[in-house]
N, C-alpha and C positions, 0 to 999 in steps of 0.2 A: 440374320446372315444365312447365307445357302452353303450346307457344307456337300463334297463331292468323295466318290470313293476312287480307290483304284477300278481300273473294269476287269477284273478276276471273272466274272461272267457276263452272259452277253445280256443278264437285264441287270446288272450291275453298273456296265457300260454308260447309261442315257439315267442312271437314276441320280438324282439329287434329294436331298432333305433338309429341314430347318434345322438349324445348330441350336438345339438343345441345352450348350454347356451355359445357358445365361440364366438359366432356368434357377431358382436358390431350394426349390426343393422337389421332392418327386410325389410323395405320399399326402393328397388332401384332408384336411378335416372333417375327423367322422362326422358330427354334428352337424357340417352345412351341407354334407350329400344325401341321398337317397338312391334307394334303384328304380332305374331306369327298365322298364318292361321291354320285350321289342314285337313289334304287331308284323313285321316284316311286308309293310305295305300293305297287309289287309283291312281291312273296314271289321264294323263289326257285324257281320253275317257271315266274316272268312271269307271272302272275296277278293282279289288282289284290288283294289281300286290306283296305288303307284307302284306302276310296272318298274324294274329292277331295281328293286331292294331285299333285301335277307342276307342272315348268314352275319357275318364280321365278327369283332372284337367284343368281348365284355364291356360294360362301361358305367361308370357310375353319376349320377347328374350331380353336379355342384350349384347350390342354390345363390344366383347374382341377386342384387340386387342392387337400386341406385343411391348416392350420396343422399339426395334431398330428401330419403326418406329417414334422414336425422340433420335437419335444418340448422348450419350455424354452430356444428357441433365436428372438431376437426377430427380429422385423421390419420394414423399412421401407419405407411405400406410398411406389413412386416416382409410378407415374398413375392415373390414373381414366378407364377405357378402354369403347368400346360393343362387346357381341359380339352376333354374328348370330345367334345360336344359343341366346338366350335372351333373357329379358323385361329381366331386370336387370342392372348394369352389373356390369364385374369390376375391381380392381387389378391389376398390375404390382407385387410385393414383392421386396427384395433380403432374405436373408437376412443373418445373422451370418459365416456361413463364402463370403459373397459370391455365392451363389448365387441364381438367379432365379426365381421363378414365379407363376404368376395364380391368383388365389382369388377368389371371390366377393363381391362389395362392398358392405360394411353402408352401413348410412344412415346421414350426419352425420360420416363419418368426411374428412379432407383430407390432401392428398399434404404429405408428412413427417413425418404420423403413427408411432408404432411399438405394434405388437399383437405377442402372442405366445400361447404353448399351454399346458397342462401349469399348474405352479405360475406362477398366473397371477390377477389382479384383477380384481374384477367389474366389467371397464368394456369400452365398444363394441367392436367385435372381436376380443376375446380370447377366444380357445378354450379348454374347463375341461370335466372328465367331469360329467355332469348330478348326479351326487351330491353334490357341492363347488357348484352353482348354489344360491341361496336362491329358495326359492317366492317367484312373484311377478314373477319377473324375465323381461324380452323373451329370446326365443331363436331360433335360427335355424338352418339346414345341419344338423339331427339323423341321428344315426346310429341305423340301427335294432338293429346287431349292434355288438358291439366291433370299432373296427378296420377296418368294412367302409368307411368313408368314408360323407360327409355323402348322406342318401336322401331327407329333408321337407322341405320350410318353404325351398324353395329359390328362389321366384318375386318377381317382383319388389313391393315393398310386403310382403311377409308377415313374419309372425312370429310365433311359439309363445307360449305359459305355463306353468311348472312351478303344479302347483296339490296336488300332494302326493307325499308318499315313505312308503313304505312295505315296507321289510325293502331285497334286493335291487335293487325297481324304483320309478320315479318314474314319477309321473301326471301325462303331460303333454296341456295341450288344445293341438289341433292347430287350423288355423285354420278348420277345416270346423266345428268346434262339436264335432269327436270327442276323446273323451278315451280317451289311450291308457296302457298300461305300456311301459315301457323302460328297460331294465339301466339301475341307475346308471353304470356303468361307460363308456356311449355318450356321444362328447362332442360339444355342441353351441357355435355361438357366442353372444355377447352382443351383442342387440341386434336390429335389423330388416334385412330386404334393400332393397337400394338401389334407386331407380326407384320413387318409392312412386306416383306420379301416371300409371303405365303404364295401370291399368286405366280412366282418366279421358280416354285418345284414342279423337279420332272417326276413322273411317277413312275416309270420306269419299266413295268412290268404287272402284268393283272393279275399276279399273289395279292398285291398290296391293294390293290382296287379293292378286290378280295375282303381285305383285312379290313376293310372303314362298311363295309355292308354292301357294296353295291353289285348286283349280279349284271352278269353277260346282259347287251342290248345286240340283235342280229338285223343286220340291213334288210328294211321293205328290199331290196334290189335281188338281196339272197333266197327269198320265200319263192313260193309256188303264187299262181295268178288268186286261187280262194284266199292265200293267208293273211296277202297284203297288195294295194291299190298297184305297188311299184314290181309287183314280180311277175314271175312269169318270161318268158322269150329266148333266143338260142345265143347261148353266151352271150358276151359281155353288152349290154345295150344302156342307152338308154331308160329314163320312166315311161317315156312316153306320154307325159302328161302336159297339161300349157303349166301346173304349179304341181308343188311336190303335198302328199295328200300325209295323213296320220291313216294306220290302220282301220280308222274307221271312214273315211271318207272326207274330212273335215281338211281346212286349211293349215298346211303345216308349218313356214315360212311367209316372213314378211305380215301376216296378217292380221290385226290389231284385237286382242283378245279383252281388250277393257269393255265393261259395258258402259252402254252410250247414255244411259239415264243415270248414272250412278251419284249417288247423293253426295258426294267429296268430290265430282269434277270440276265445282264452280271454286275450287283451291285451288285448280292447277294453274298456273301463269300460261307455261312454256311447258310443252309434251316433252318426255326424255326421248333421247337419240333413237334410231332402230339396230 
């Protein structure tokens, strides 16, 4: 849910936020976090290598991990927890042999639910290798190798499609419009990621931009002609260019940044959308 405020001010006005009150606890598990260092977009020679980042919020990392890494072995959501570290919410699971860990939080699922992995039913949270899924069915946290742990469809509101099998691999569309191959043997969950209403906040004002780490970005249009491809000229103009350039010269729009040799192309069915 998107909750709204009075506009008492005017970046109060246009701001919206995720409704929090579903949330069953606030304080995570010392045992499955660690700190979080923050490199503020530099490399390791100090360098900025990605431009606007630094600055934000404390934050501490919560260690996920997937169902199938206790095979056949149920589970039960104790909460429905917010992490800072990403779009979507996660659970709090006790295993069978009593043991504790965070995983990823599908959508629709509620604390005292029980999901499990391995020989398992086609229903919300269960993890099952993509072979054993029937076309058709929502999916989510896909692996791209056996084993490797979940790598797609990780964000908040998303969710896959199996849309065919064939021999070893299943053709799944992914949520960009791409349809991919991937081992049957790679296991995804059932169902969607939770936080489906995340990409439906306004942000309202660039404190709070502020607050998640990301610094000011200033239009190529604003700069002087040395700073950037796009500046330069008397008031308001145009680029001046036939395409719009990156500060270094490079294609900035529309330009297909995949490399052409790349050893995972002969997966792809169907390119995603631009």
């Amino acid at each position: 849910m998107i909750k709204h405020y009075k506009p008492t001010t005017s970046g109060r006005r246009k701001m919206t936020v995720t409704d929090y009150s579903v949330l069953t606890t606030r304080k995570p598990v010392k045992k499955l976090t660690r700190a979080l260092p923050k490199s503020s977009g530099r490399d390791q020679t100090g360098q900025i290598s990605v431009r606007h980042q630094g600055g934000g919020a404390k934050r501490k990392y919560r260690v996920l991990i997937s169902l199938d890494q206790k095979l056949n072995m149920p589970a039960k959501i104790e909460t429905l927890e917010y992490d800072p570290n990403r779009s979507a919410f996660i659970n709090l699971v006790t295993f069978e042999d009593k043991t504790k860990a965070y995983i990823l939080a599908p959508e629709g699922l509620k604390v005292g639910d029980v999901i499990t992995s391995g020989e398992a039913e086609i229903l919300k949270g269960n993890r099952l290798p993509l072979g054993k899924i029937p076309t058709g069915v929502g999916i989510y946290d896909l692996e791209l190798q056996p084993g490797q742990g979940g790598k797609l469809v990780r964000s908040a509101g998303n969710s896959a499609t199996i849309v065919a099998k064939e021999g070893p691999f299943v053709q799944v569309k992914l949520p960009s419009g791409e349809i991919r191959k991937i081992n049957k043997n790679c296991f995804a969950s059932i169902g969607q990621v939770s936080n489906v209403t995340h990409s439906a906040q306004r942000i309202g004002k660039a404190g709070r931009k502020r607050h998640m780490g990301v610094r000011p970005s200033v239009r190529g249009k604003a700069m002087h002609p040395a700073a950037h491809p796009h500046g330069g000229g008397e008031g308001v103009n145009p680029i001046g260019l036939k395409y719009p350039k990156t500060p270094w010269g490079e294609h900035a729009l529309g330009v297909r940044t995949r490399k052409k040799n790349k050893y995972s192309s002969k997966m792809i069915v169907r390119r995603r959308k631009k």
